[in-house]
N, C-alpha and C positions, 0 to 999 in steps of 0.2 A: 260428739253428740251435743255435748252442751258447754258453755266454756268453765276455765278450771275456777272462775269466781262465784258460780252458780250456789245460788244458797237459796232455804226452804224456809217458808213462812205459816205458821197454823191460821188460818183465815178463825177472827174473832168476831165476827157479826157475819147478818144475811143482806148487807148492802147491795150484792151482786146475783141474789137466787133469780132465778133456779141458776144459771150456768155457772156461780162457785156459791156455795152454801157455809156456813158456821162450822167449823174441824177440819173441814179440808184442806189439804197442804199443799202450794202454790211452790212451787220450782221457779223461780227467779234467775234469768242471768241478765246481770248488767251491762254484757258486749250485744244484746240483740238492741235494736233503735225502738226507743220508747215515740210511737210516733200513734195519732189517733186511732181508734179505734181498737187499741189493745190494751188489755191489762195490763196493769204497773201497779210494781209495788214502791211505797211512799214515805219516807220519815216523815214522821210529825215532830218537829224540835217543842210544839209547846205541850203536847201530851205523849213526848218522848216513846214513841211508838210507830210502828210499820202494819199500814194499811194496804187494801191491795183496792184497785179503784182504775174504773174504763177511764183512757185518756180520752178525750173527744174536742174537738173545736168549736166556741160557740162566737159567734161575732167578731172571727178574727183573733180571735183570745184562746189558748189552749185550758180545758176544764178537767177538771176531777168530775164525774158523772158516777153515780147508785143508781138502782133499779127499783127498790123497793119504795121510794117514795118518805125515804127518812129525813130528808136534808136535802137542798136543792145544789145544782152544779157548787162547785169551788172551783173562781178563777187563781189559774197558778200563777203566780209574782213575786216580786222581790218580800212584799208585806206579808205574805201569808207564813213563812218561816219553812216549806216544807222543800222538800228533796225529791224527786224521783229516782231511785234506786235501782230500776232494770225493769226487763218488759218479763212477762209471764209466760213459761212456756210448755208447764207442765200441772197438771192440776188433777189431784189423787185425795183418794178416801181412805180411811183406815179400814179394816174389813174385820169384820165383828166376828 
């Protein structure tokens, strides 16, 4: 189903509502192709953290994209310090 590297992330903002919201838990595997238009999840080496954020292409350039209108694209490059860590393949709620 999913490969055995597969690991889950608590989404900690509403970067990406409505389609992943603030708590919801993101299933990550690193063997699926982090390619645009999919979720991925992201180290941040300078706020030592994993984000989950649309890949998308803008100008030729591959971007980190939010929805919510918090922060504009981040182009991905050697300067920004980040990682992309696996594409999204599963996306769940805790049930109250």
């Amino acid at each position: 189903m999913y490969g055995r590297d597969t690991f889950i992330v608590r989404v900690d903002d509403e970067a990406l509502a409505p389609q992943i919201r603030k708590g919801d838990y993101v299933y990550v595997d690193p063997d699926e192709p982090a390619v645009p238009g999919r979720f991925v999840a992201v180290w941040d080496a300078v706020q030592a953290e994993t984000t989950v954020r649309m890949l998308a292409r803008s100008g030729g350039r591959d971007v980190l994209r939010v929805f919510d209108g918090s922060r504009s694209d981040e182009v991905l490059d050697a300067s920004n310090e980040t990682d992309i860590q696996g594409a999204v393949v599963f996306v769940g709620r805790r049930v109250r």
